[in-house]
N, CA, C and O atoms as a CHARMM CRD file, in Angstrom:
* protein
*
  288
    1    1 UNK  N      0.84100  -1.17200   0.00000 PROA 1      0.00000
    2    1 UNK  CA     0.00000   0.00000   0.00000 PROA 1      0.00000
    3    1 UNK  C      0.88400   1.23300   0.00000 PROA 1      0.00000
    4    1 UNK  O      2.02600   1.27700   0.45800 PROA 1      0.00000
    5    2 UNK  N      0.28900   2.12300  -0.50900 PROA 2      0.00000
    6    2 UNK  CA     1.02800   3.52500  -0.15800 PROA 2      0.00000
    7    2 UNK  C      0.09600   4.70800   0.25200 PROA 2      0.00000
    8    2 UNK  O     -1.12900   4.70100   0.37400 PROA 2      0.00000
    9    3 UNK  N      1.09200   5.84700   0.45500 PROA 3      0.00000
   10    3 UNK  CA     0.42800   6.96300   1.22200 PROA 3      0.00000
   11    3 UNK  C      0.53600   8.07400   0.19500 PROA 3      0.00000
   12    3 UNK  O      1.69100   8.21100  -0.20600 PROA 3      0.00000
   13    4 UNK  N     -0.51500   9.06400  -0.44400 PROA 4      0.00000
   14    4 UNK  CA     0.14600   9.98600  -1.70900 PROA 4      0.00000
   15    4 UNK  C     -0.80300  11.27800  -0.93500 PROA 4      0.00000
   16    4 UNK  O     -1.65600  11.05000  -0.07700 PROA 4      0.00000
   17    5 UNK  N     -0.51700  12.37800  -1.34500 PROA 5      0.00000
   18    5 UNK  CA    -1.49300  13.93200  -0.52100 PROA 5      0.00000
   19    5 UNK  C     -1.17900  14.15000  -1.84900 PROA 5      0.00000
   20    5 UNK  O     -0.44300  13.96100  -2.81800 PROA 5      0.00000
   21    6 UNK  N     -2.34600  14.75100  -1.24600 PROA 6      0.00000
   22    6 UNK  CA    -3.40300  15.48400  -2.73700 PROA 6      0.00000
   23    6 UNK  C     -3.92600  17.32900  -2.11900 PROA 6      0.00000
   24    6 UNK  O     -3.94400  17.90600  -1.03100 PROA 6      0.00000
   25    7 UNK  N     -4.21800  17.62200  -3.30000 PROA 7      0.00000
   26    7 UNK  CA    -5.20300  19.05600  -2.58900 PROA 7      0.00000
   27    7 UNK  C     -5.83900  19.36200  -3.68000 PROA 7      0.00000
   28    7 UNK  O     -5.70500  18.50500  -4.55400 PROA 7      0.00000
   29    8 UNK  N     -6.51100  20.29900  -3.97700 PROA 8      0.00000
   30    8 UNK  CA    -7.49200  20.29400  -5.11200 PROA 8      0.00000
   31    8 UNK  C     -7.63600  22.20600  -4.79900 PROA 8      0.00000
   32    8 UNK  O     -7.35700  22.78400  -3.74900 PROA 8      0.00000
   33    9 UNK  N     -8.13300  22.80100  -6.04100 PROA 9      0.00000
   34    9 UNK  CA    -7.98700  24.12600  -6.48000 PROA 9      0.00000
   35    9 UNK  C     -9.31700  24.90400  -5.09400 PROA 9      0.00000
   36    9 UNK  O     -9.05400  25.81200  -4.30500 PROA 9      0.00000
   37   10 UNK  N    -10.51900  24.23900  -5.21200 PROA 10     0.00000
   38   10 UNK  CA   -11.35600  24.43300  -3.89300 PROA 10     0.00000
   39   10 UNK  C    -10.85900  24.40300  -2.66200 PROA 10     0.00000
   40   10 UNK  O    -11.24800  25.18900  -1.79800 PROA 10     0.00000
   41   11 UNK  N     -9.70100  23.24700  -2.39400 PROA 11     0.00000
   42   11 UNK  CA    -9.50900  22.71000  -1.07500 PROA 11     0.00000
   43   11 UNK  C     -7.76600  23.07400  -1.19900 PROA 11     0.00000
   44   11 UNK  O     -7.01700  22.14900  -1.51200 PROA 11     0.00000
   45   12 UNK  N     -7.35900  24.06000  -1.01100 PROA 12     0.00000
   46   12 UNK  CA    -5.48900  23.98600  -1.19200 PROA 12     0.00000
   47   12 UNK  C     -4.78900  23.35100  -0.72100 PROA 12     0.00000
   48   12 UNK  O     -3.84000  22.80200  -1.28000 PROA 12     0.00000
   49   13 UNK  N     -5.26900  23.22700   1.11100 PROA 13     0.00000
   50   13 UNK  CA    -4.50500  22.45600   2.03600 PROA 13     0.00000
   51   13 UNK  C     -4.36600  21.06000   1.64800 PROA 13     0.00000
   52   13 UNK  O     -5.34700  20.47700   1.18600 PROA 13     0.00000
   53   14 UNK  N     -3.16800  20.41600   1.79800 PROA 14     0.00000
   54   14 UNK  CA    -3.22400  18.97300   1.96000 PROA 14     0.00000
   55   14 UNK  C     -4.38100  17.86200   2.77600 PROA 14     0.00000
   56   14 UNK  O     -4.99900  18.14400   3.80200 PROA 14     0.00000
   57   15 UNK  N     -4.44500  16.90000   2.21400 PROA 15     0.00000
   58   15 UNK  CA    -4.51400  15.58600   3.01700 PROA 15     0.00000
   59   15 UNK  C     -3.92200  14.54300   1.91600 PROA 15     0.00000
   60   15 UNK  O     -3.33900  14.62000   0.83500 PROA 15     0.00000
   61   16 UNK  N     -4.56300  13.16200   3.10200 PROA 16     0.00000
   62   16 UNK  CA    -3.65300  11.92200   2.64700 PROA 16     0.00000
   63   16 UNK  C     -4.51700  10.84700   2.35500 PROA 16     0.00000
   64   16 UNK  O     -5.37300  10.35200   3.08800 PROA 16     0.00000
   65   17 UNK  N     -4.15500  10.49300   1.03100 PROA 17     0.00000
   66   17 UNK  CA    -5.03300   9.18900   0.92800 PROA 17     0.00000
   67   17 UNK  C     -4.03400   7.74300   1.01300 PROA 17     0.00000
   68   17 UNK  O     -2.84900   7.62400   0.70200 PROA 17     0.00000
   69   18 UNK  N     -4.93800   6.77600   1.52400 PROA 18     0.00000
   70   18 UNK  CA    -3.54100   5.58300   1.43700 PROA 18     0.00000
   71   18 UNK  C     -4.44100   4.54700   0.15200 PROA 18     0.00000
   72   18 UNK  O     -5.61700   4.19900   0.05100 PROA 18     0.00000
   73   19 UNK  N     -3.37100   4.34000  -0.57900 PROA 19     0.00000
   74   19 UNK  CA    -4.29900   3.52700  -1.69600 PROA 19     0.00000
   75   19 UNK  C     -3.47000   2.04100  -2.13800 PROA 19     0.00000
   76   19 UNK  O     -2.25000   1.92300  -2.25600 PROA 19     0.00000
   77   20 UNK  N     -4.46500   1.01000  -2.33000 PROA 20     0.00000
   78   20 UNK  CA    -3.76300  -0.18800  -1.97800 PROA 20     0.00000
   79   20 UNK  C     -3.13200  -0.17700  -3.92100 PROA 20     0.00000
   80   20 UNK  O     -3.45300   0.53800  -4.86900 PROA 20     0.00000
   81   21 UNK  N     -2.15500  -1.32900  -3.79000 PROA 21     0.00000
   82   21 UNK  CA    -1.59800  -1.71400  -5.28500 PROA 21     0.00000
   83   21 UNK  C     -2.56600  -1.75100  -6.14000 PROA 21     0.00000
   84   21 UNK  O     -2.37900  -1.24400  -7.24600 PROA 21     0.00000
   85   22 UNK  N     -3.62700  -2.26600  -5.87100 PROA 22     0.00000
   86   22 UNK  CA    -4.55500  -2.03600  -7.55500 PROA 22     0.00000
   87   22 UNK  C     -5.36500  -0.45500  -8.01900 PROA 22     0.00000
   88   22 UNK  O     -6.20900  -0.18800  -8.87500 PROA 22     0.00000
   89   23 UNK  N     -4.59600   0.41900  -6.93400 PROA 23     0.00000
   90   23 UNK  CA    -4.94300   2.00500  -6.82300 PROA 23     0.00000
   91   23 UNK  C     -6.12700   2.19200  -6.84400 PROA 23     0.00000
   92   23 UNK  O     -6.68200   2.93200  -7.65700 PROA 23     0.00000
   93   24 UNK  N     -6.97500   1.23700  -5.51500 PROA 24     0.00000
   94   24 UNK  CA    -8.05400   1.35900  -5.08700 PROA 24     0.00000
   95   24 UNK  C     -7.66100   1.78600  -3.67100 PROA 24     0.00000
   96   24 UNK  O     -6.87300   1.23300  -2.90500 PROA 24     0.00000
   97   25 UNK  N     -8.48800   3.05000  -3.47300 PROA 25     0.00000
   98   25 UNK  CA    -8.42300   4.07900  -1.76900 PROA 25     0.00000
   99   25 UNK  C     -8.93400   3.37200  -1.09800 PROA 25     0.00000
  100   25 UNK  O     -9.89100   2.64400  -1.36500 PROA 25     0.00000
  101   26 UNK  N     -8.31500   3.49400  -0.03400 PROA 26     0.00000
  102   26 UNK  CA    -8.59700   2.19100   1.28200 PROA 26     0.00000
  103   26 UNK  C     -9.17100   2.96100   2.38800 PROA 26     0.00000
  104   26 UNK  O    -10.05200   2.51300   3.12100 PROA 26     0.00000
  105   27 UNK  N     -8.42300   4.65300   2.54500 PROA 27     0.00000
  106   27 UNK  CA    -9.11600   5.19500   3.53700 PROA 27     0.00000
  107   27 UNK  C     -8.33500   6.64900   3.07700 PROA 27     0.00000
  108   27 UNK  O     -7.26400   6.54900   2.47900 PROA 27     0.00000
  109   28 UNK  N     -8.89600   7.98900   3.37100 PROA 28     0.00000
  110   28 UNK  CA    -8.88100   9.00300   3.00500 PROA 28     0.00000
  111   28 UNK  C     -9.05500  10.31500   4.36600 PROA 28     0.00000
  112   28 UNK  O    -10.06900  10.37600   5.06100 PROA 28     0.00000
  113   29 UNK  N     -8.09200  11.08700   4.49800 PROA 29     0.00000
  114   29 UNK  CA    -8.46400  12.01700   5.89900 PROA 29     0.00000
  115   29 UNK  C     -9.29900  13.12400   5.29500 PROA 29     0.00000
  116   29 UNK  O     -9.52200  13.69500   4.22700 PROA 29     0.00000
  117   30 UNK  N     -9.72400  13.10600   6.90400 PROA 30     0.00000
  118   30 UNK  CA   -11.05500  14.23800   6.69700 PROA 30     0.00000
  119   30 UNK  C    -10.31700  15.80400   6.75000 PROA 30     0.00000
  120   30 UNK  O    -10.53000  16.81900   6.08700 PROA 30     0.00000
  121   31 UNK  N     -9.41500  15.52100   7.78500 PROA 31     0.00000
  122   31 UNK  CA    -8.86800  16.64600   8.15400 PROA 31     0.00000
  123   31 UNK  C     -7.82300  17.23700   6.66400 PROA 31     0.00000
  124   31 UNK  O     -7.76200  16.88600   5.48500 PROA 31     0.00000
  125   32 UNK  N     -7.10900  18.29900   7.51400 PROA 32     0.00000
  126   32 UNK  CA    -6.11400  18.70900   6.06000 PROA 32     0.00000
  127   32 UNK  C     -4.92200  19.38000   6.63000 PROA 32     0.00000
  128   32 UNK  O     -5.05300  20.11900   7.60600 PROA 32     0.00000
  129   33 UNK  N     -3.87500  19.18800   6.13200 PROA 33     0.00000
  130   33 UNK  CA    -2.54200  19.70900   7.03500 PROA 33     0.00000
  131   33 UNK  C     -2.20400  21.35600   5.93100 PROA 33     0.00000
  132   33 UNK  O     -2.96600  21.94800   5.16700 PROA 33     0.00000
  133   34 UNK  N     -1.11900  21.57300   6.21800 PROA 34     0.00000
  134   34 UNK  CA    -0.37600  22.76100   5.94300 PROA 34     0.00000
  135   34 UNK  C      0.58600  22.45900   4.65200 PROA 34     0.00000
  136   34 UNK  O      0.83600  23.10600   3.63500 PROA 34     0.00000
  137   35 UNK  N      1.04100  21.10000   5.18100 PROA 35     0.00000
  138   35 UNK  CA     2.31100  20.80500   4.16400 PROA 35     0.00000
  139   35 UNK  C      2.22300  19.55600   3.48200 PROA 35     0.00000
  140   35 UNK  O      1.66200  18.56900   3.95800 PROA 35     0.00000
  141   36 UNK  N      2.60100  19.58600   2.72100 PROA 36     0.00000
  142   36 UNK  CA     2.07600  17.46200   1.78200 PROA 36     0.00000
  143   36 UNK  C      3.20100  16.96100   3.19700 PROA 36     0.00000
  144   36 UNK  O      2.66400  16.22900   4.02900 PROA 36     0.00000
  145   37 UNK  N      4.46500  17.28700   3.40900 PROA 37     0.00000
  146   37 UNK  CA     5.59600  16.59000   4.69600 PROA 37     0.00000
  147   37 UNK  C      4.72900  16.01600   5.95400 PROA 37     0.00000
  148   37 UNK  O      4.92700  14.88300   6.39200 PROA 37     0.00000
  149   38 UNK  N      3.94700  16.72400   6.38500 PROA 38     0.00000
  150   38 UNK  CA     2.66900  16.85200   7.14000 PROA 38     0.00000
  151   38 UNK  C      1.67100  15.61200   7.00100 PROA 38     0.00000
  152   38 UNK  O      1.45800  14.63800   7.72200 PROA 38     0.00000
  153   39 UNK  N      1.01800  16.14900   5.48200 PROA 39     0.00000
  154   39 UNK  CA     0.13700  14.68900   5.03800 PROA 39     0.00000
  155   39 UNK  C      0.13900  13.26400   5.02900 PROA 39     0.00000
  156   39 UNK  O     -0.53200  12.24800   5.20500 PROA 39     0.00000
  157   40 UNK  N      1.33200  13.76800   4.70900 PROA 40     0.00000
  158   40 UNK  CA     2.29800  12.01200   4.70200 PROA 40     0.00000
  159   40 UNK  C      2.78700  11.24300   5.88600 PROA 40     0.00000
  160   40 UNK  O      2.98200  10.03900   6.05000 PROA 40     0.00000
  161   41 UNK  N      2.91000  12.14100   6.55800 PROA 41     0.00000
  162   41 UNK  CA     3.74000  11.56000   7.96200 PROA 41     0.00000
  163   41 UNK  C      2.11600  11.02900   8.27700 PROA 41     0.00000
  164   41 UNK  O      1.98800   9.80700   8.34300 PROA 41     0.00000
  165   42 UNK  N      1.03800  11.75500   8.44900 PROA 42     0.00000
  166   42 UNK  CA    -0.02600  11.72900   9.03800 PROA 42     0.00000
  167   42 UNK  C     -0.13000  10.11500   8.86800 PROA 42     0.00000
  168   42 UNK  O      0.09500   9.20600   9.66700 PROA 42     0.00000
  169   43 UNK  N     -0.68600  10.11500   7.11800 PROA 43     0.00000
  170   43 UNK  CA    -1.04700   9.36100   6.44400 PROA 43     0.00000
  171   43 UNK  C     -0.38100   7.74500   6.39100 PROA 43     0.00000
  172   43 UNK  O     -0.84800   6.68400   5.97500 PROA 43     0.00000
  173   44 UNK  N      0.99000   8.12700   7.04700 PROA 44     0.00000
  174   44 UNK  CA     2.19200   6.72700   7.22200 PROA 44     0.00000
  175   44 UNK  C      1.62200   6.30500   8.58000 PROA 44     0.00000
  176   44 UNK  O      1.38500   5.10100   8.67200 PROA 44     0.00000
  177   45 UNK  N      1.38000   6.99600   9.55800 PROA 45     0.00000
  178   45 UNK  CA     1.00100   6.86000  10.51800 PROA 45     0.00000
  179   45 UNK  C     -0.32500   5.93600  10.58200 PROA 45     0.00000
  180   45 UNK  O     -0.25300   4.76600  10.95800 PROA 45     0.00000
  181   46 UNK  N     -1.45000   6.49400  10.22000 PROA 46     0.00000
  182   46 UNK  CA    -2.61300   5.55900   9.70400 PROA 46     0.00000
  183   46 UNK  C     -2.08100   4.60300   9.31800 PROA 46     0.00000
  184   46 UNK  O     -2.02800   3.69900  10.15100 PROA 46     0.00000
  185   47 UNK  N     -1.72100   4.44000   8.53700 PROA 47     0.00000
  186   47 UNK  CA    -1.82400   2.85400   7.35500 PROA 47     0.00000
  187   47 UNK  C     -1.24200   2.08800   8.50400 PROA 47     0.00000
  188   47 UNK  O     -1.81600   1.07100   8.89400 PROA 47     0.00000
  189   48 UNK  N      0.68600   2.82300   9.49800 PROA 48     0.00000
  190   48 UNK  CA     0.50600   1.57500  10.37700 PROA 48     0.00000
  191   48 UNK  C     -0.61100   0.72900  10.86900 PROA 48     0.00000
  192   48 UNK  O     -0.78300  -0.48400  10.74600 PROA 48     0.00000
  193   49 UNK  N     -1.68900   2.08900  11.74500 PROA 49     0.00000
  194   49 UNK  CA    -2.39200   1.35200  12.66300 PROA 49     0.00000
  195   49 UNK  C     -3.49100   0.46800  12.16600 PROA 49     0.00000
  196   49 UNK  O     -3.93400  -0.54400  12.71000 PROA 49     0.00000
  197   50 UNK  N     -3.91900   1.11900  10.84200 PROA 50     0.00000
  198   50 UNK  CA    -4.56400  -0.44300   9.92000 PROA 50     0.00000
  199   50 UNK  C     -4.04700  -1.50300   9.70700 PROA 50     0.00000
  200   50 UNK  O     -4.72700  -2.52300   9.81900 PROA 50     0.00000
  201   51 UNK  N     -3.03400  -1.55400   9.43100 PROA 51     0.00000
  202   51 UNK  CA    -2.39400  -2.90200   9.88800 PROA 51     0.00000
  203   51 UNK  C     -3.00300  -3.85100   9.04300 PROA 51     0.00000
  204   51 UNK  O     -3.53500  -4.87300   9.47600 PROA 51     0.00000
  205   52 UNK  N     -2.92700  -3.46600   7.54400 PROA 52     0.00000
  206   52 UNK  CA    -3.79100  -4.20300   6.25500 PROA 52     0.00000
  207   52 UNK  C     -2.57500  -4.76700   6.05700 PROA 52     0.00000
  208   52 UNK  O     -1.54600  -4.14900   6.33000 PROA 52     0.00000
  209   53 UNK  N     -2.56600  -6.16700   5.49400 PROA 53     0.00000
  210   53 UNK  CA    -1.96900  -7.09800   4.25700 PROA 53     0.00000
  211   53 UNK  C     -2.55400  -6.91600   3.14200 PROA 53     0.00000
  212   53 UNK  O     -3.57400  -7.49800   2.77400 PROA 53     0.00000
  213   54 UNK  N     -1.74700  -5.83800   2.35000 PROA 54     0.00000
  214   54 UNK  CA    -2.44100  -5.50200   1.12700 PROA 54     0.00000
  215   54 UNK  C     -2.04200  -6.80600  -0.16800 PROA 54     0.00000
  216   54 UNK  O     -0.98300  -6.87000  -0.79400 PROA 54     0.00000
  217   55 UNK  N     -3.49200  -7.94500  -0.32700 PROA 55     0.00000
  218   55 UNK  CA    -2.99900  -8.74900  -1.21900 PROA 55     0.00000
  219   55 UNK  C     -3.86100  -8.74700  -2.84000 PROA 55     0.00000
  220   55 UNK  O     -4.39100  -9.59000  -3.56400 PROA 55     0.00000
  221   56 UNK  N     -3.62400  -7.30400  -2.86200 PROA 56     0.00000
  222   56 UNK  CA    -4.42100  -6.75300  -4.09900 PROA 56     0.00000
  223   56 UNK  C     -3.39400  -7.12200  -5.26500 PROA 56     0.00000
  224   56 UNK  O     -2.24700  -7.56300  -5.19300 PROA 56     0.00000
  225   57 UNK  N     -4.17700  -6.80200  -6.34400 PROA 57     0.00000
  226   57 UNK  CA    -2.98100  -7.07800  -7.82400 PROA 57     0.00000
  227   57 UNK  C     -3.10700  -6.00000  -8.74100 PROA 57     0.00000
  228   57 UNK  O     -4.22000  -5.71800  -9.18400 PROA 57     0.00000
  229   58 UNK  N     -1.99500  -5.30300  -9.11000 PROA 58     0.00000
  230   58 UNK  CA    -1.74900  -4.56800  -9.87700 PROA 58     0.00000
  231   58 UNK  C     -2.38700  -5.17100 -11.05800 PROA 58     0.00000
  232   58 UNK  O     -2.35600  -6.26100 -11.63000 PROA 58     0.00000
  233   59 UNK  N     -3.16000  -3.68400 -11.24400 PROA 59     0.00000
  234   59 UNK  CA    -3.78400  -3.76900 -12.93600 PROA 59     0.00000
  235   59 UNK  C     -2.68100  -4.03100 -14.02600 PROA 59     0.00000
  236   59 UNK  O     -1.48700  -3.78800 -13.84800 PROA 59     0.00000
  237   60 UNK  N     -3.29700  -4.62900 -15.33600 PROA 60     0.00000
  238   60 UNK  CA    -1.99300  -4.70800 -16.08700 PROA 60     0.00000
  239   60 UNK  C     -2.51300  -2.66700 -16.88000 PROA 60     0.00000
  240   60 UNK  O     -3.49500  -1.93000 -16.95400 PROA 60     0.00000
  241   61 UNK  N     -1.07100  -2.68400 -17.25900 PROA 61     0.00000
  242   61 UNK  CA    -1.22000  -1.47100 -17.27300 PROA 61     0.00000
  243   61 UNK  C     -2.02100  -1.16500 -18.65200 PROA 61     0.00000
  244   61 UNK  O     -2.44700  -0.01000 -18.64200 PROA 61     0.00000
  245   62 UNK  N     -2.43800  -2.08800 -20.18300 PROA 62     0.00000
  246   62 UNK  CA    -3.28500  -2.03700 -20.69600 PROA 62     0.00000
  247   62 UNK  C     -3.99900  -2.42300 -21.25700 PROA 62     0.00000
  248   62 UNK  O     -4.17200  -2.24200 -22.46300 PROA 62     0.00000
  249   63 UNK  N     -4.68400  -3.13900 -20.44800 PROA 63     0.00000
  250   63 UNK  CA    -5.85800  -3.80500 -20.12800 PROA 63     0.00000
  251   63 UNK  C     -5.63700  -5.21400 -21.05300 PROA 63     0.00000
  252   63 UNK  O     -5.51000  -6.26300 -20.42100 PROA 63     0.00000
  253   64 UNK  N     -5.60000  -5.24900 -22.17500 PROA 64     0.00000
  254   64 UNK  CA    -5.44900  -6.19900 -22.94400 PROA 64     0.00000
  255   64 UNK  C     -3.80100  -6.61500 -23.90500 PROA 64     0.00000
  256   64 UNK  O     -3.11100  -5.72300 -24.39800 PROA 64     0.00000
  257   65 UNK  N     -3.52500  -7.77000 -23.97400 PROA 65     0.00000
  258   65 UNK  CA    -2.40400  -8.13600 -24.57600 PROA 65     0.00000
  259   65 UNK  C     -2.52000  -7.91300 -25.78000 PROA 65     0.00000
  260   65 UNK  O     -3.62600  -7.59000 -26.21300 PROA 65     0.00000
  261   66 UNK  N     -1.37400  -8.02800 -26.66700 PROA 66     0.00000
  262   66 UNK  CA    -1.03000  -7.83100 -28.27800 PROA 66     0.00000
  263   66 UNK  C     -0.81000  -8.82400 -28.74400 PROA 66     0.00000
  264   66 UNK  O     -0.34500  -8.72600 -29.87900 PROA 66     0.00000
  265   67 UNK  N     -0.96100 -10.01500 -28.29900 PROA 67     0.00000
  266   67 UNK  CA    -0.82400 -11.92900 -28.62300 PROA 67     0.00000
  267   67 UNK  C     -1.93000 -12.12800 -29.84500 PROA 67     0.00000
  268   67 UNK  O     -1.66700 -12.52100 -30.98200 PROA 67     0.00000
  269   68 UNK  N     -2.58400 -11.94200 -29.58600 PROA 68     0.00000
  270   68 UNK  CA    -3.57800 -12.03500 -31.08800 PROA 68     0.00000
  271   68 UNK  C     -3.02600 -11.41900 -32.12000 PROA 68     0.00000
  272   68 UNK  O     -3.16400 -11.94200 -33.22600 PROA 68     0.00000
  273   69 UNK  N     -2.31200 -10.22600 -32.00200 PROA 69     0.00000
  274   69 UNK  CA    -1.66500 -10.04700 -33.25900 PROA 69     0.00000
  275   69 UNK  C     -0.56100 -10.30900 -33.70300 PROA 69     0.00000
  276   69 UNK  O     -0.30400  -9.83300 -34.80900 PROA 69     0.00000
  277   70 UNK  N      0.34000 -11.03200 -33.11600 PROA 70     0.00000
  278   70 UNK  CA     1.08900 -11.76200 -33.12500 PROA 70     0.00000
  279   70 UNK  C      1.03200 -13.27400 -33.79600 PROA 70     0.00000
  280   70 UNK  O      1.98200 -14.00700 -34.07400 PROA 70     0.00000
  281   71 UNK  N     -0.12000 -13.46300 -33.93400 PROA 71     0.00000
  282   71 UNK  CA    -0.48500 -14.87700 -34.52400 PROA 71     0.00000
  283   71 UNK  C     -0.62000 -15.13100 -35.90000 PROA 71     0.00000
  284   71 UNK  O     -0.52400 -16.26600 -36.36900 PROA 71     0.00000
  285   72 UNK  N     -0.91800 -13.75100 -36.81200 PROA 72     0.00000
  286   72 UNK  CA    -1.14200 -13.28400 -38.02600 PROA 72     0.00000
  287   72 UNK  C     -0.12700 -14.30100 -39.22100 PROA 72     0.00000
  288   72 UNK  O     -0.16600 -14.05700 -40.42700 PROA 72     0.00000
């Protein structure tokens, strides 16, 4: 899993989302810090205390293979 801060043009301040390997969000703060340094620490902090075994699978990155055309 990892931890990434975000902010958005409405919302400036940071927060932290932690999102598992198939870059599905697992959990997201309500609150919002000052600094992404901030967000992250926050956000590392969480994921310890979840204490998930993330045994998700990376998407392939597009979507389908090129093996069929290969067969030509």
């Amino acid at each position: 899993m990892n931890v990434m801060a975000f902010s958005t043009p409405s919302r400036p301040d940071w927060r932290w989302r932690i999102v598992n390997n198939a870059g599905e969000v697992v959990e997201e703060s309500h609150g919002t810090f000052r600094s992404i340094a901030a967000a992250v620490a926050e956000g590392r902090e969480r994921m310890k205390e979840l204490n998930v075994d993330d045994r998700s699978v990376r998407p392939r990155p597009f979507g389908r293979t090129t093996s069929h055309l290969r067969r030509r």
